[in-house]
C-alpha positions as CSV (number, residue, x, y, z in Angstrom):
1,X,0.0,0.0,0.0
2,X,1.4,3.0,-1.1
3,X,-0.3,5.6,1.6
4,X,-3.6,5.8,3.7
5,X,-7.0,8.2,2.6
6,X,-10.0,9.3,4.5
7,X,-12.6,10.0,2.6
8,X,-15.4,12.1,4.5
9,X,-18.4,10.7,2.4
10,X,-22.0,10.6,2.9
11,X,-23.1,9.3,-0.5
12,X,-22.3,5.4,-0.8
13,X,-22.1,5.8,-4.3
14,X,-19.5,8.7,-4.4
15,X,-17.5,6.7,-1.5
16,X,-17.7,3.2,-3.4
17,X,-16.3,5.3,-7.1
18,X,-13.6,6.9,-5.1
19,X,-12.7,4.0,-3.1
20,X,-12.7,1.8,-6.1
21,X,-10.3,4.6,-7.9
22,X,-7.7,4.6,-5.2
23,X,-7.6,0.8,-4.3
24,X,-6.7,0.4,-8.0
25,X,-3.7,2.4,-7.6
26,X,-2.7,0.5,-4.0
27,X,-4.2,3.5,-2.0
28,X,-5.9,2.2,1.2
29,X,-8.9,4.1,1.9
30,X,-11.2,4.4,5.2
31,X,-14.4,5.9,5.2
32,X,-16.4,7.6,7.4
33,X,-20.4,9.0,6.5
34,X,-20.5,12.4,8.6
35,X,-18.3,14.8,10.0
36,X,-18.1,14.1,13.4
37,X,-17.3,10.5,13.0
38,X,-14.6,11.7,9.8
39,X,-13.0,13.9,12.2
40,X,-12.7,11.2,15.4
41,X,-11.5,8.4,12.6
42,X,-8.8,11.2,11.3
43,X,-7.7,12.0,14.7
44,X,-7.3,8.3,15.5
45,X,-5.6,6.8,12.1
46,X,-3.6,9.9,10.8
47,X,-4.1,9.6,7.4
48,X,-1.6,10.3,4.7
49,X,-4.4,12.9,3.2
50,X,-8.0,13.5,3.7
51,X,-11.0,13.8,0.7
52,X,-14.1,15.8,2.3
53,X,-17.3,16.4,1.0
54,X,-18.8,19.8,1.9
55,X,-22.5,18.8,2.4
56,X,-22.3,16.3,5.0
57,X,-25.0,15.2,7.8
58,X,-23.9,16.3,11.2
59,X,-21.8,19.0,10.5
60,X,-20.4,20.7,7.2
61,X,-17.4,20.0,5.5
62,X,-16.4,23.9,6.1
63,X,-17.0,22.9,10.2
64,X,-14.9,19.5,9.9
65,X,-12.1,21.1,7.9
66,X,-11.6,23.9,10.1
67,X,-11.9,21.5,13.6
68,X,-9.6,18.8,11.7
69,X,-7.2,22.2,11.4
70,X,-7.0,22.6,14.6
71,X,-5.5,19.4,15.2
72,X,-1.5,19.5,15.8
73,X,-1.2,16.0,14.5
74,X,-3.4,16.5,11.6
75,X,-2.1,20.5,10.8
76,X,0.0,19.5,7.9
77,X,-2.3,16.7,6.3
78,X,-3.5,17.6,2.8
79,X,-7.1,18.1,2.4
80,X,-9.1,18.0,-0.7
81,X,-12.6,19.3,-0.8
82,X,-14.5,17.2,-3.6
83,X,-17.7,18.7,-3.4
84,X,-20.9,19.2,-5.9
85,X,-20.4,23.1,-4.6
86,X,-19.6,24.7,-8.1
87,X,-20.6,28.4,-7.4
88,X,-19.0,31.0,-7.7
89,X,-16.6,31.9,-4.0
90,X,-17.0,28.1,-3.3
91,X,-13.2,27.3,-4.0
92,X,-12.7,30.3,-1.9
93,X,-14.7,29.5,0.8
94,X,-13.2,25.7,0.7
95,X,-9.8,26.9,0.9
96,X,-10.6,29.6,3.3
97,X,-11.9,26.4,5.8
98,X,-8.6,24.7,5.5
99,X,-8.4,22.6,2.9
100,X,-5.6,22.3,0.5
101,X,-7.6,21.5,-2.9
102,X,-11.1,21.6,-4.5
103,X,-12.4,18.8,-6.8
104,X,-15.9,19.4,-8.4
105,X,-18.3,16.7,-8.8
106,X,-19.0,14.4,-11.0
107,X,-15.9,13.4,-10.5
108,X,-13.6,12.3,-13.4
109,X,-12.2,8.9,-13.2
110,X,-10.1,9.4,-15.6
111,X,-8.2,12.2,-13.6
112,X,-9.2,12.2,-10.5
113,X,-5.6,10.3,-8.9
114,X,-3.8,13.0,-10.9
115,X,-5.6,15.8,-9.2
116,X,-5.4,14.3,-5.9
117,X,-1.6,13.2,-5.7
118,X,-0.8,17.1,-6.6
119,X,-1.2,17.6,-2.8
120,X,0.5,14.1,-1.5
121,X,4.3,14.0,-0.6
122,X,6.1,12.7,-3.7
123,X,7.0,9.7,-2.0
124,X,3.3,8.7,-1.9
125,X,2.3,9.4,-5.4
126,X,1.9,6.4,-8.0
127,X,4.6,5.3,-10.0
């Protein structure tokens, strides 16, 4: 396994594309359905990088990025918002919350590992 992702998902068929993306590339991926329990299961596995959606039961993906921030252990973990929120400010707003990228949904399959290893260590990145 080449590095381990959270993904903060509450739609189980966003979580099962992107978990069946990463596992193809020797990713291993942990999920979580809402915010709160993303934020305990982050705090608890230290993940290598964290993919949050922005509308999530429980609290908001703008709410779990900015508590996951205020984490020491988690400060310098890359998070990438990948989010259906396509308006105009949202990247703003994402980035503003703490997150290190912003992925629109539908996702592309195609792309989507590029985009995401742009904010993983080199060392993690597919080869």
């Amino acid at each position: 396994m080449k590095g381990k992702i959270l993904v903060i998902e509450d739609n189980e068929q966003n979580l099962y594309l992107v978990r069946y993306i990463l596992e193809q590339k020797n990713y291993e991926v942990f999920a979580a359905m809402d915010g709160e329990s993303g934020i305990e299961m982050a705090a608890s596995l230290k993940p290598d990088m964290i993919l949050l959606d922005i509308q999530l039961p429980v609290m908001d993906g703008y709410a779990v990025a900015r508590n996951l921030r205020q984490n020491p252990d988690l400060a310098e973990t890359p998070i990438v918002a990948v989010t259906s929120h396509a308006m105009s400010g949202d990247r703003e707003k994402v980035m503003e919350a703490g997150c290190n990228g912003y992925i629109e949904k539908p996702i592309d399959p195609d792309t989507f590992v590029a985009k995401i290893e742009q904010h993983l260590p080199i060392k993690l990145r597919r080869e």
